[in-house]
NUFI-676797 format. One record per residue (C-alpha): residue in three letters; z, y, x. Coordinates in steps of 0.5 Angstrom, whole numbers, padded with zeros to 4 digits, always signed. Example, Ala and Ser with C-alpha at 12.3 -4.5 7.8 and 13.67 -1.06 7.14 Angstrom:
<atoms>
Ala+0016-0009+0025/Ser+0014-0002+0027/
</atoms>
This chain:
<atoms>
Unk+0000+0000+0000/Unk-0002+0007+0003/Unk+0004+0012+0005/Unk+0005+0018+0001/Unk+0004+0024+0004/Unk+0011+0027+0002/Unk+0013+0021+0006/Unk+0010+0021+0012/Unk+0014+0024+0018/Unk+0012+0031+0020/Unk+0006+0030+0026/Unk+0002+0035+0030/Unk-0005+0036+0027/Unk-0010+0033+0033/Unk-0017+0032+0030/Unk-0019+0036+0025/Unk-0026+0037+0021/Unk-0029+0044+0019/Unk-0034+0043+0012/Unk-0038+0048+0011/Unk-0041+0053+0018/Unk-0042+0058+0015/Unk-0040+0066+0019/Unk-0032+0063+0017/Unk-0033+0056+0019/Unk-0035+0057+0025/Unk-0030+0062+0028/Unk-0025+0057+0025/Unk-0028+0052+0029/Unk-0028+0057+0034/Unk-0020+0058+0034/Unk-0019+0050+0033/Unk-0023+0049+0040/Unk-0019+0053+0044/Unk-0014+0052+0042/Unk-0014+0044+0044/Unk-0015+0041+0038/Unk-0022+0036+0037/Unk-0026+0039+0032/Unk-0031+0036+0028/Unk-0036+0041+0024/Unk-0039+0039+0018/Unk-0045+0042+0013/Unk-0050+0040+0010/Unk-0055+0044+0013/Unk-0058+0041+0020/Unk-0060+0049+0022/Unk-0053+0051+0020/Unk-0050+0046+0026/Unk-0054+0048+0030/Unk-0053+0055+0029/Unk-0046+0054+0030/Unk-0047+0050+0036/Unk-0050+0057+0039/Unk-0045+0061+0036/Unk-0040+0057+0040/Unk-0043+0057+0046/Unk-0045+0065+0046/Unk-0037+0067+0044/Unk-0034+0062+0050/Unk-0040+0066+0054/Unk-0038+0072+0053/Unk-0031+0071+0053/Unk-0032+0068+0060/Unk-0036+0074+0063/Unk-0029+0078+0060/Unk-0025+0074+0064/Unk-0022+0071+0058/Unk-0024+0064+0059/Unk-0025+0060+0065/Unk-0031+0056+0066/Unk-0027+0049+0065/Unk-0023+0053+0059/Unk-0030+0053+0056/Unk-0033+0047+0058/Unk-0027+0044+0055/Unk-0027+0048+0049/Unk-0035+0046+0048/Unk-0034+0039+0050/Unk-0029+0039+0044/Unk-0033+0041+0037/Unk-0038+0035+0035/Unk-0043+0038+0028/Unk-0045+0032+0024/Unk-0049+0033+0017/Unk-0046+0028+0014/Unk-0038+0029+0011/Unk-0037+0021+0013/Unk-0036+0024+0020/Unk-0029+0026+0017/Unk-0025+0020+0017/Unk-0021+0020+0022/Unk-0019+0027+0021/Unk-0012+0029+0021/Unk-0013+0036+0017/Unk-0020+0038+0013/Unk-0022+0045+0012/Unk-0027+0046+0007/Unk-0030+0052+0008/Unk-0036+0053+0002/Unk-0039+0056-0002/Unk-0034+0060-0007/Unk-0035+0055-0013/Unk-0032+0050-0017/Unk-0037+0046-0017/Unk-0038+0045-0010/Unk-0032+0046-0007/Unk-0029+0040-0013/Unk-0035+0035-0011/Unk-0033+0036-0004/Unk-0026+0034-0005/Unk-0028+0028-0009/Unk-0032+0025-0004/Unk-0027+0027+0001/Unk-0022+0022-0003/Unk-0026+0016-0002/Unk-0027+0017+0006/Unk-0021+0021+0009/Unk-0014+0017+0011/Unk-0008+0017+0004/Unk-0005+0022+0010/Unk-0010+0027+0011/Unk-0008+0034+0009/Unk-0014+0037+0005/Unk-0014+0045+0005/Unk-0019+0050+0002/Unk-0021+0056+0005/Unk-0022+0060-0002/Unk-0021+0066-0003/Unk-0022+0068-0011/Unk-0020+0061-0013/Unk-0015+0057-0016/Unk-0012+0052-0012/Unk-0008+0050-0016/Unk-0015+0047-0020/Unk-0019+0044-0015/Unk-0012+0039-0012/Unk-0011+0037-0020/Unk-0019+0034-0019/Unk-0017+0031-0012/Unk-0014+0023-0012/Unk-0008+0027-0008/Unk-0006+0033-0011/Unk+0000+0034-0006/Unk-0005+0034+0000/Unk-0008+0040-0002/Unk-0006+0047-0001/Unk-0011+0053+0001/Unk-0011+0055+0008/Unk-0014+0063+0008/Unk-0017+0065+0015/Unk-0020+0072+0015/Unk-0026+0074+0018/Unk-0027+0074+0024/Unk-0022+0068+0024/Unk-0023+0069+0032/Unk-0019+0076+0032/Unk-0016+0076+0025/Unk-0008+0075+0026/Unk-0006+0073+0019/Unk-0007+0066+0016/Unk-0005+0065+0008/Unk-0003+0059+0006/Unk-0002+0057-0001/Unk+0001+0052-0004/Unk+0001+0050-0012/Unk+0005+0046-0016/Unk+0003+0040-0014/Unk+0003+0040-0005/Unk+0008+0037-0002/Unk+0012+0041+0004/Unk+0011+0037+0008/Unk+0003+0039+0009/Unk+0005+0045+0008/Unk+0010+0046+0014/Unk+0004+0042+0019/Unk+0000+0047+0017/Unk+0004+0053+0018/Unk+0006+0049+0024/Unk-0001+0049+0026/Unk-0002+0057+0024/Unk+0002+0059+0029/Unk+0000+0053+0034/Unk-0007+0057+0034/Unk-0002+0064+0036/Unk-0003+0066+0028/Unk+0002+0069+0023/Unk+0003+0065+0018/Unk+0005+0068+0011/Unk+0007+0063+0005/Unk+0004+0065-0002/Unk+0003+0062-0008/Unk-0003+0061-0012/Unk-0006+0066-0015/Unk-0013+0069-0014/Unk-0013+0074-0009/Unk-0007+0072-0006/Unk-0003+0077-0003/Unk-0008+0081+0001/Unk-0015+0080-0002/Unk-0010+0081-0008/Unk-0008+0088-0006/Unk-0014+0090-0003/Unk-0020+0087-0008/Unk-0018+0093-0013/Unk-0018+0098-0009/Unk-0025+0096-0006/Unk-0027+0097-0015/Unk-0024+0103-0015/Unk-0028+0106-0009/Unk-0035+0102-0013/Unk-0033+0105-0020/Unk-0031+0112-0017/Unk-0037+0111-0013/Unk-0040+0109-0020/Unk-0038+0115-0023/Unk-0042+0119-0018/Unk-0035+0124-0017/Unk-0036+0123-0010/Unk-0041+0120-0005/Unk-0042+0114-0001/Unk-0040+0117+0006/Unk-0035+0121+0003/Unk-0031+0116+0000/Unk-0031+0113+0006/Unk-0029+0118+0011/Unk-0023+0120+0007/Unk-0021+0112+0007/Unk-0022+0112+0014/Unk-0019+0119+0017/Unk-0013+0120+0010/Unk-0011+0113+0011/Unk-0012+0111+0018/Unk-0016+0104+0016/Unk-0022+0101+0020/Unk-0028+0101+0015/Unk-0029+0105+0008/Unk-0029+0101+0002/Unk-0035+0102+0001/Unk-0037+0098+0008/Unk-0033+0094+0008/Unk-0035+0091+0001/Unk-0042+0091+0004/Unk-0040+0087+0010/Unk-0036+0083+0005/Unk-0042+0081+0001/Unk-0042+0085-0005/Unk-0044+0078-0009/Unk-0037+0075-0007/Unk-0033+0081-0008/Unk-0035+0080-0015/Unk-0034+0073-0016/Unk-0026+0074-0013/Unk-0025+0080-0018/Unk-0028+0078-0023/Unk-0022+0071-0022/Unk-0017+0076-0021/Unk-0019+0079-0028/Unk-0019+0073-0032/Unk-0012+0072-0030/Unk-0010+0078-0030/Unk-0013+0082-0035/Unk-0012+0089-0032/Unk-0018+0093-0033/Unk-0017+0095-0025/Unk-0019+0088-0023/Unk-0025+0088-0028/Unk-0031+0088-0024/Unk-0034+0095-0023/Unk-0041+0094-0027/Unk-0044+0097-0020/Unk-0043+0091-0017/Unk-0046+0086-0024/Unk-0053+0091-0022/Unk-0053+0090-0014/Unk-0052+0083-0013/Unk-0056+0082-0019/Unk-0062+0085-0015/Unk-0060+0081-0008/Unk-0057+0088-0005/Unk-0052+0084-0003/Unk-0050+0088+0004/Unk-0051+0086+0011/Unk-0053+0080+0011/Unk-0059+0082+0006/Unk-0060+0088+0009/Unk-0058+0093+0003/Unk-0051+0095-0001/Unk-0049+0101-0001/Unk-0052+0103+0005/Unk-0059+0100+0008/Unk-0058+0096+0015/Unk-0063+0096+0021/Unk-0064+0088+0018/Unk-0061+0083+0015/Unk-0055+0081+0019/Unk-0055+0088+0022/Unk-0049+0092+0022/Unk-0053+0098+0024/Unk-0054+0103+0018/Unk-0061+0106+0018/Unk-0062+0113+0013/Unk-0064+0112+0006/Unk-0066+0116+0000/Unk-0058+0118-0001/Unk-0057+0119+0006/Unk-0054+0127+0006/Unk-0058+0132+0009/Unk-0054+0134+0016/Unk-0052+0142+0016/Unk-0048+0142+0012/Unk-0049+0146+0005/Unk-0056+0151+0003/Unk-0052+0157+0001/Unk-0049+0161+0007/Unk-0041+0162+0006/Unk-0037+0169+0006/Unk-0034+0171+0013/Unk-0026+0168+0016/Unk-0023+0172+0021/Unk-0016+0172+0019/Unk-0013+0167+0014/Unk-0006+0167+0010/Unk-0001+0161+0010/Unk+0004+0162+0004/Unk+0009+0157+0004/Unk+0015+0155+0010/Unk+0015+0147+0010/Unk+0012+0142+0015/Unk+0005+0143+0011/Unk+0005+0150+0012/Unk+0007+0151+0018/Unk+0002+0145+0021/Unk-0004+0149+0018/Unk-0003+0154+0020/Unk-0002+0152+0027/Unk-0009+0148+0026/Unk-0012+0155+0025/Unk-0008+0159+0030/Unk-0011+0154+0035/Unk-0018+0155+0032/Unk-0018+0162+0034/Unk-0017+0166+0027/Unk-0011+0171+0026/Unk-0006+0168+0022/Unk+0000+0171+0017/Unk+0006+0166+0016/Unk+0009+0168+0009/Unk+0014+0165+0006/Unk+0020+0168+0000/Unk+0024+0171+0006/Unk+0023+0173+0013/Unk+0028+0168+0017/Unk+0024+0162+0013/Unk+0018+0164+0015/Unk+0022+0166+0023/Unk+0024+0158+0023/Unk+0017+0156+0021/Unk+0014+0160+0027/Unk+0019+0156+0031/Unk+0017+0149+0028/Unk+0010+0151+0031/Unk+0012+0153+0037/Unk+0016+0146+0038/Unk+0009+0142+0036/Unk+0006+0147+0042/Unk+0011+0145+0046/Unk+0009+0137+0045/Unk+0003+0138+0046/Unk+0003+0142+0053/Unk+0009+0137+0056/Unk+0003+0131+0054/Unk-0002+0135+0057/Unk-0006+0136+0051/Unk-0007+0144+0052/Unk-0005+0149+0057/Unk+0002+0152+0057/Unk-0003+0159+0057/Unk-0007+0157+0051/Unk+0000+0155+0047/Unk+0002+0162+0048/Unk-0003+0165+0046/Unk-0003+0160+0039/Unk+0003+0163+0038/Unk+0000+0170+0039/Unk-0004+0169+0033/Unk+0001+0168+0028/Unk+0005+0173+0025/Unk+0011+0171+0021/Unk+0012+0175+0014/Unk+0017+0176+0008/Unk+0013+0178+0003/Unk+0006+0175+0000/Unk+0004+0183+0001/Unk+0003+0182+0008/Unk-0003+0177+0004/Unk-0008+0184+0004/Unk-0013+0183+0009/Unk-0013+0176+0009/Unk-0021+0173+0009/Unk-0018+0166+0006/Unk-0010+0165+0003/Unk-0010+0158+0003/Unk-0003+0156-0001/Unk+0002+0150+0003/Unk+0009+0151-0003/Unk+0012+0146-0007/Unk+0008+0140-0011/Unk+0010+0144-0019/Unk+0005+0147-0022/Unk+0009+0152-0025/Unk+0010+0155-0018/Unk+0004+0155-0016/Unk+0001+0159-0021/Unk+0006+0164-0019/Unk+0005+0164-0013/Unk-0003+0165-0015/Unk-0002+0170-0020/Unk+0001+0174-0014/Unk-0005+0172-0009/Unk-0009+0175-0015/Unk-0006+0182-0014/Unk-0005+0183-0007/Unk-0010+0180-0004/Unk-0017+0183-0003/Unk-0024+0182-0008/Unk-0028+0176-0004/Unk-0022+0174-0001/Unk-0022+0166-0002/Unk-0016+0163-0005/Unk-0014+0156-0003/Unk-0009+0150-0005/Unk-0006+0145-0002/Unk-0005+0141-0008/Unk-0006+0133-0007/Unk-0005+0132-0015/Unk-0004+0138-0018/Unk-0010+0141-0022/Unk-0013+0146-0018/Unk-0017+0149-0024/Unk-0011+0151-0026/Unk-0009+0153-0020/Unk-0015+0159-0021/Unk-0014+0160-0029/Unk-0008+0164-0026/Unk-0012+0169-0023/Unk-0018+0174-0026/Unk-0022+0170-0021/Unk-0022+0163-0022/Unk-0029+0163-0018/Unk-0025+0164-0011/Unk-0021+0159-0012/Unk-0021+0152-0009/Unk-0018+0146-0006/Unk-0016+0144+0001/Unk-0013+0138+0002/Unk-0010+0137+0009/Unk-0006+0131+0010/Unk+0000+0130+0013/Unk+0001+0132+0020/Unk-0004+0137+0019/Unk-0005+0138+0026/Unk-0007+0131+0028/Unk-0010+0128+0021/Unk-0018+0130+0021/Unk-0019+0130+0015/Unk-0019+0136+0009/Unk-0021+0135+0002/Unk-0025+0139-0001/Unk-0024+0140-0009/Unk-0028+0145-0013/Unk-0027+0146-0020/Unk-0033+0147-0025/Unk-0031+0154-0024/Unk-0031+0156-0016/Unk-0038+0160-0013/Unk-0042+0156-0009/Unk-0041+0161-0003/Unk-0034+0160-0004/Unk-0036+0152-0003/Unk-0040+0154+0003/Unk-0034+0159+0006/Unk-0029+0153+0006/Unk-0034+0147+0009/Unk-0036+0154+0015/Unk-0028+0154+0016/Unk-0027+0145+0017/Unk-0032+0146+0022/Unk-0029+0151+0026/Unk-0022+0147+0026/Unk-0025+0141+0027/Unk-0023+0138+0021/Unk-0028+0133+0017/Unk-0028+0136+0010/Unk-0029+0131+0004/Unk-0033+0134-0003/Unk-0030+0132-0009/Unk-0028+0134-0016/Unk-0023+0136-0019/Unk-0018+0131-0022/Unk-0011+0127-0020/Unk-0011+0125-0014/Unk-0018+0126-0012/Unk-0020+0121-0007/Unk-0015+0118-0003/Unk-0008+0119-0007/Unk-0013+0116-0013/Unk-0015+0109-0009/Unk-0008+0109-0005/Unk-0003+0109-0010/Unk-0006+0104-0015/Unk-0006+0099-0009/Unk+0002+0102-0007/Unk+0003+0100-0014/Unk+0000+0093-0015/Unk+0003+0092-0008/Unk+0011+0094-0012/Unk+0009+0089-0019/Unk+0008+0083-0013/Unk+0015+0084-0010/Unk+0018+0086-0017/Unk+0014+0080-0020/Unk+0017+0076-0014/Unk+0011+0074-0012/Unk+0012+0076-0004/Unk+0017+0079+0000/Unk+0016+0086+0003/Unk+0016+0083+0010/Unk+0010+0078+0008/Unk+0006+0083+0004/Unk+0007+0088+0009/Unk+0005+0084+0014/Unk-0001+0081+0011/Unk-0005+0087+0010/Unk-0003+0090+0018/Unk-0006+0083+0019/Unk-0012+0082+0014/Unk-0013+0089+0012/Unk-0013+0092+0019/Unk-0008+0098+0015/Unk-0003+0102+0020/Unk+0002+0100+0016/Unk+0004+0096+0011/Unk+0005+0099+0004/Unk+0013+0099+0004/Unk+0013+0102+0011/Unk+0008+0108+0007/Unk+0012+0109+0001/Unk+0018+0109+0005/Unk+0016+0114+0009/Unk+0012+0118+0004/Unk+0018+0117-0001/Unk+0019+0113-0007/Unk+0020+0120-0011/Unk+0013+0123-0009/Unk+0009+0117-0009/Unk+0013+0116-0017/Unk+0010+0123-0018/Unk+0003+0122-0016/Unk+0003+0115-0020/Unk+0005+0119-0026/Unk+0000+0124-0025/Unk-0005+0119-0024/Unk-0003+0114-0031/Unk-0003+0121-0035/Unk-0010+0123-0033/Unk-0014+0116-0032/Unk-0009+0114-0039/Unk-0011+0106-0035/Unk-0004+0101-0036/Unk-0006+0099-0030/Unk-0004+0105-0027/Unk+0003+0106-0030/Unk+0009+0106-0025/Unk+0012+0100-0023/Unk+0019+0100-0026/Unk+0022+0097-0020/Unk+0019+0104-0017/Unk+0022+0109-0023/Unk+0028+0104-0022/Unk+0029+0106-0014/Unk+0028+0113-0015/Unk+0033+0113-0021/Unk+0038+0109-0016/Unk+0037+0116-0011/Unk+0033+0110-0006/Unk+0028+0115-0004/Unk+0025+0112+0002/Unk+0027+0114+0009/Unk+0030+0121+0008/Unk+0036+0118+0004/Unk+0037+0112+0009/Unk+0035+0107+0003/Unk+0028+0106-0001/Unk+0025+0099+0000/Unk+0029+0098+0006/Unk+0034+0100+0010/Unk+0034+0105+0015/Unk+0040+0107+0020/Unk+0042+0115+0018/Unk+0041+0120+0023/
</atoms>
């Protein structure tokens, strides 16, 4: 009688077998060769064998010529992968990765084939991304050896593995193959099964919202993914990203996540229905969002909705001097960034010791900047120079640009906007720092709501590139053109968009911020493992509980507020666990205490 699996003793997995040699297969064949363990690679495409082949050859190659690998070490590593075209040639594997196409279909008809030829004490695991686990081990002969095994591509670099267990796995497969993962130098994280996972989970409906937002025409393809990468620090855009993904299998997870969610934000966005239905699938078709050299290419060529360079057609009014109202970390950074740049600037706040202490905040940053040799003590000084600090908004008359950087209540800076309206001369332009607020509304307090705009710098405004720019249906087209002139003189790389919550980035990070707090609340993941899983898989700085911790739960809540009333989506409406938190006074790293704890300083 064979051994159950549940039975058997905990033993190293030697021999493992690959089925499907696609990109994923391949590299995780790659990861298991150098890693020592006898690799056998298995598809039913002759060409894709020999494709492999070549692939392992040509990564071991260079990894010599870097050093990385020894000339026996890569010898080694070849000697140890043999491709077959006939799934037979698994019988003596001790683990089988199943690595093919994302369908039921196919992936069932493998593990029925596998149940007939693999020993009773094989683990069989699915490399899927979208689909249930749970599914493809109840149609198995043995459903307690199966769990999913999700590398990231390129499995070679990418550090996270998601194992995933159903209700049916056995513990003891489970700890083989964690004990795998980290063997292969992996970080393994435990999850449960359900589509997505943790990082395709949080990072699938963030990649829709860019495609609906991109959809909906509020802002352009380079734009959207300009503010992903400079607002946020991530390595690709979404729009990119999905194209290097494949469009047609982004659908197919999202459309999984929806079936078991039911929340409109996994619905897959019609865009992505008409691209893969037209065969522009991304890179490996060689059009997506953006057109690429060729199919494969990840070089991008210009297309039909490629910007035209230069900037807009309409020239912009003059900027010598500009106005910062406000005395916090927000104002006092823009203001240095425009110091810097050369213009004249008053530094206005409620009273003038405040706007003394920002002036001195400045000069501290200065400093930093010449003790790391970044500018030049002389150059510090003559930044500070440039910038007069003022008690009263008055001090506003001569100013070309009043760009307003004071607390997030629109009360306030409608106030505050009024004032500029009467102290400020006829075509100067009047900026708000607003990252959810109305910016119209912003503009209906003055006579001339044609000069005013948004500029969304981010935070710390000397170091973070990108501004946000927001017109209202309101704003003058010059005025629009002035602001662009500016972001080029102060190296900043403006976005355009419209004027509604949260405009690009705060209205695609906090629905992931907050999808990532329903999965801890619904005890799903752990912070630690859902931090880690999108550093890992989603090549983010910072995991989202470290990111609200470090915005604050109150802000984030704030903004999450905003974006449920405009957008009147459920899907948007606050985690309790985040309004609880908030309630509780847990508001992140400036109490000592929001998803984690923080020693006081």
């Amino acid at each position: 009688m064979a051994t159950p699996l549940s039975d058997t003793p905990l033993s190293p997995l030697k021999t493992i077998a690959v089925v499907g040699l696609g990109t994923m297969g391949t590299g995780i064949a790659e990861v298991l060769a150098k890693a020592g363990r006898e690799v056998v690679g298995i598809d039913i495409s002759e060409a894709a064998t020999a494709r492999c082949v070549a692939a392992l050859e040509s990564s071991t190659a260079r990894a010599l010529e870097r050093g990385r690998l020894t000339e026996q070490e890569r010898s080694d590593t070849l000697a140890r992968v043999r491709t077959s075209t006939d799934l037979r040639a698994a019988a003596d594997a001790d683990l089988v990765i199943e690595v093919a196409p994302e369908s039921y279909e196919i992936k069932q008809q493998v593990f029925r084939e596998l149940d007939g030829i693999v020993r009773p004490g094989t683990i069989l695991a699915t490399g899927t991304n979208a689909l249930s686990v749970t599914r493809l081990a109840a149609d198995s002969a043995h459903p307690e050896r199966v769990l999913g095994l999700h590398f990231f591509n390129p499995a070679p670099a990418m550090r996270l593995v998601e194992v995933v267990s159903s209700v049916l796995t056995a513990p003891t497969a489970v700890a083989a193959v964690t004990n795998l993962a980290l063997d292969l130098g992996k970080e393994p994280v435990a999850v449960g099964d359900r589509p997505g996972f943790v990082a395709d989970g949080l990072l699938f409906g963030y990649l829709n919202q860019a495609a609906a937002m991109y959809e909906a025409k509020y802002a352009s393809r380079e734009d959207i993914d300009a503010a992903m990468r400079l607002g946020c620090g991530l390595p690709m855009g979404p729009l990119a990203l999905l194209d290097l993904i494949g469009i047609d299998t982004a659908r197919t997870v999202m459309e999984a996540m929806y079936t078991a969610s039911h929340d409109r934000l996994h619905a897959p966005a019609p865009i992505l229905k008409q691209l893969s239905e037209a065969g522009l699938t991304g890179r490996k078709s060689g059009r997506g969002f953006y057109t690429y050299e060729a199919p494969g290419s990840a070089t991008v060529v210009p297309d039909t909705l490629t910007p035209p360079s230069g900037g807009p057609d309409t020239p912009g009014r003059t900027v010598r001097s500009v106005g910062v109202a406000g005395s916090g970390t927000m104002a006092s950074g823009i203001a240095e960034v425009f110091a810097k740049a050369g213009y004249e600037v008053v530094l206005a706040a409620r009273s003038e010791e405040k706007a003394q202490t920002a002036k001195a905040r400045i000069g501290k940053s200065l400093s930093r900047s010449v003790d790391k040799g970044r500018m030049t003590a002389e150059a510090a000084a003559q930044t500070l120079d440039r910038i007069t600090p003022a008690g009263s908004y008055d001090s506003f008359a001569d100013v070309d640009l009043a760009v307003e950087a004071v607390a997030e209540d629109l009360e306030v800076k409608q106030q505050l906007f009024a004032t500029l309206d009467k102290v400020c001369k006829p075509g100067a332009v009047l900026a708000t720092t607003t990252s959810s607020l109305p910016v119209v509304a912003c503009a209906r307090a003055t006579s001339r709501p044609q000069d005013v705009i948004g500029m969304h710098f981010f935070n710390p405004a000397p170091a973070m590139k990108l501004v946000e720019v927001v017109r209202t249906v309101l704003t003058a087209e010059d005025v629009h053109s002035t602001v662009h002139e500016v972001c080029v003189k102060i190296k900043k790389h403006a976005v355009d968009c419209g004027d509604r919550a949260g405009f690009i980035v705060n209205a695609l990070l906090f629905p992931y911020l907050n999808n990532a707090i329903k999965m801890v609340q619904e005890h799903y993941a752990s912070l630690d493992d859902i931090d880690a899983a999108m550093k890992l898989g989603g090549g983010y700085p910072m995991g989202p509980f470290e990111l609200l911790d470090v915005v604050g739960l109150d802000v984030s809540l704030a903004i999450e507020k905003v974006l449920h009333r405009e957008f009147r989506d459920p899907g948007l409406a606050p985690a309790p666990l985040l309004e609880h938190l908030v309630a509780a006074g847990c508001l992140g790293r400036k109490t000592g205490r929001g998803f984690r704890e923080y020693a006081r300083r």
